[in-house]
C-alpha positions as CSV (number, residue, x, y, z in Angstrom):
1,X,103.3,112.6,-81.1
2,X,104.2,110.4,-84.3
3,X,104.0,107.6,-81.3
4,X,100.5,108.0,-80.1
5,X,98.7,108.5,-83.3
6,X,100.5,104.9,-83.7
7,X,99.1,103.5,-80.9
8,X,95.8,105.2,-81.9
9,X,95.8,103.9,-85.1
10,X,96.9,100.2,-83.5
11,X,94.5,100.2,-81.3
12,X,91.6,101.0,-83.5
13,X,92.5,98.7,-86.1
14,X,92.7,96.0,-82.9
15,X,89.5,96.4,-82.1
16,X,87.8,96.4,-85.5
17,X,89.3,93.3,-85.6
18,X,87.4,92.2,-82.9
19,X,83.8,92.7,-84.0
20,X,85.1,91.6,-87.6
21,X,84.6,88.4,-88.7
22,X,83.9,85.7,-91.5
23,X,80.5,84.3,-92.4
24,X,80.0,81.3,-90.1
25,X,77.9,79.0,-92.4
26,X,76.8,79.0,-95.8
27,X,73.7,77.4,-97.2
28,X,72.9,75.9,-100.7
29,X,70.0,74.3,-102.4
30,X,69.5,74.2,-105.9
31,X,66.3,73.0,-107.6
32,X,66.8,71.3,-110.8
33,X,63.5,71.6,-112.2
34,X,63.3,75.6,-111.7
35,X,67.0,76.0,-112.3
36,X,66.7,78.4,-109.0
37,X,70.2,78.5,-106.6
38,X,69.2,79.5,-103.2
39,X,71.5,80.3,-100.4
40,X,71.7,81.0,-96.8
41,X,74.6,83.1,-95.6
42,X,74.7,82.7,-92.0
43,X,76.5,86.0,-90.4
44,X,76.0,87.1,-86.8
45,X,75.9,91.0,-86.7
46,X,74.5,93.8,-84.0
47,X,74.6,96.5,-87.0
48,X,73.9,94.9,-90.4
49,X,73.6,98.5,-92.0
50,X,77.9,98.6,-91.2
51,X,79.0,95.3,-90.3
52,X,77.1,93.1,-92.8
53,X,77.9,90.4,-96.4
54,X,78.9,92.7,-99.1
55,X,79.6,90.4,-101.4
56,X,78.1,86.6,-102.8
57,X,79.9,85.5,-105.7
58,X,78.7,82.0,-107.4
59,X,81.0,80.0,-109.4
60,X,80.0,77.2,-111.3
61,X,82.4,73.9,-112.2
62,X,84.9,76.8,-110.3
63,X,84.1,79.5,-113.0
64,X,82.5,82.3,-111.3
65,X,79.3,83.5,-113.3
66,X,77.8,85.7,-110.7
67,X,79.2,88.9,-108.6
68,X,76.5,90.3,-106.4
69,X,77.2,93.3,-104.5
70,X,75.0,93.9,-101.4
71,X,74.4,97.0,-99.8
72,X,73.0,96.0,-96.1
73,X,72.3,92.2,-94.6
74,X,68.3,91.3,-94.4
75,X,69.2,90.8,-90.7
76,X,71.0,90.9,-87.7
77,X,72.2,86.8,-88.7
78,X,71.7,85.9,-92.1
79,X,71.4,87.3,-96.0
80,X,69.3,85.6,-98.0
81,X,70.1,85.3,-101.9
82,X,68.2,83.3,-105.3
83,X,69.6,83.2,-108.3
84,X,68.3,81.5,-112.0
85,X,71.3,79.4,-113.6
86,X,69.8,78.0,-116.5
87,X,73.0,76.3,-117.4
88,X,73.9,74.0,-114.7
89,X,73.1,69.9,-115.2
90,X,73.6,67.1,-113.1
91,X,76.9,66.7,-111.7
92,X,78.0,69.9,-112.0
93,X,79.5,71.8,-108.8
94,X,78.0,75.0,-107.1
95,X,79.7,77.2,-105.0
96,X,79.1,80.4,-103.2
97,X,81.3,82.9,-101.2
98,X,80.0,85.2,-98.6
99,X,81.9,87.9,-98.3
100,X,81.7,90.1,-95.0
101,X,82.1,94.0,-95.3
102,X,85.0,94.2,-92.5
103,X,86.7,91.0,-92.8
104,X,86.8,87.8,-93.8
105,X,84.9,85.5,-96.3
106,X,84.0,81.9,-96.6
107,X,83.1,79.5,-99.5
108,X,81.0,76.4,-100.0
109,X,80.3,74.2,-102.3
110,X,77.4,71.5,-103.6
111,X,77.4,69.0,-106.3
112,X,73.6,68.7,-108.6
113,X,71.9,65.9,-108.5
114,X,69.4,64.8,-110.4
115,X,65.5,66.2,-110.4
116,X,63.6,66.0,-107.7
């Protein structure tokens, strides 16, 4: 018995594996005149109320200033997020990390350039 609810439990977590899986692309653009971050988070889905980002955390000069929890993805492939960082000058370094509510995360990362 102790055997097959193994197996069971084996299998399942085999599978979840499966469907789980990373964000595939992030994303960024930040405008120096607004001071507004903007990012893509590119994430492939067929059920973005359960399998969907959870997480975007921002770091700035690899300090992380903001922890946004998400409850559902805008879509079956991407979740949209804007932030105001009133704080970040030219030559600074963005980065945001998508986190997916199964498994997996990925980070990227810009540098600021000057105004537009």
């Amino acid at each position: 018995m102790k055997i097959a609810v193994l197996l069971l439990i084996a299998v399942f977590l085999g599978i979840s594996t499966v469907y789980a899986h990373p964000p595939s692309d992030i994303k960024i653009t930040f405008n120096p005149d607004t001071k507004i971050l903007s990012a893509i988070v590119f994430h492939d889905t067929s059920n973005p109320i359960k399998h969907y980002i959870k997480k975007v955390d921002v770091g700035l000069n690899g300090k992380e200033i903001i922890e946004h929890t998400i409850s559902r993805e805008d879509n079956n492939e991407t979740q949209a997020v804007s932030y105001l960082i009133p704080d970040v000058k030219e030559g600074d370094s963005i980065s945001v990390e998508g986190y997916c509510s199964i498994s997996g995360k990925l980070k990227k990362e810009i540098t600021v350039t000057g105004k537009k």
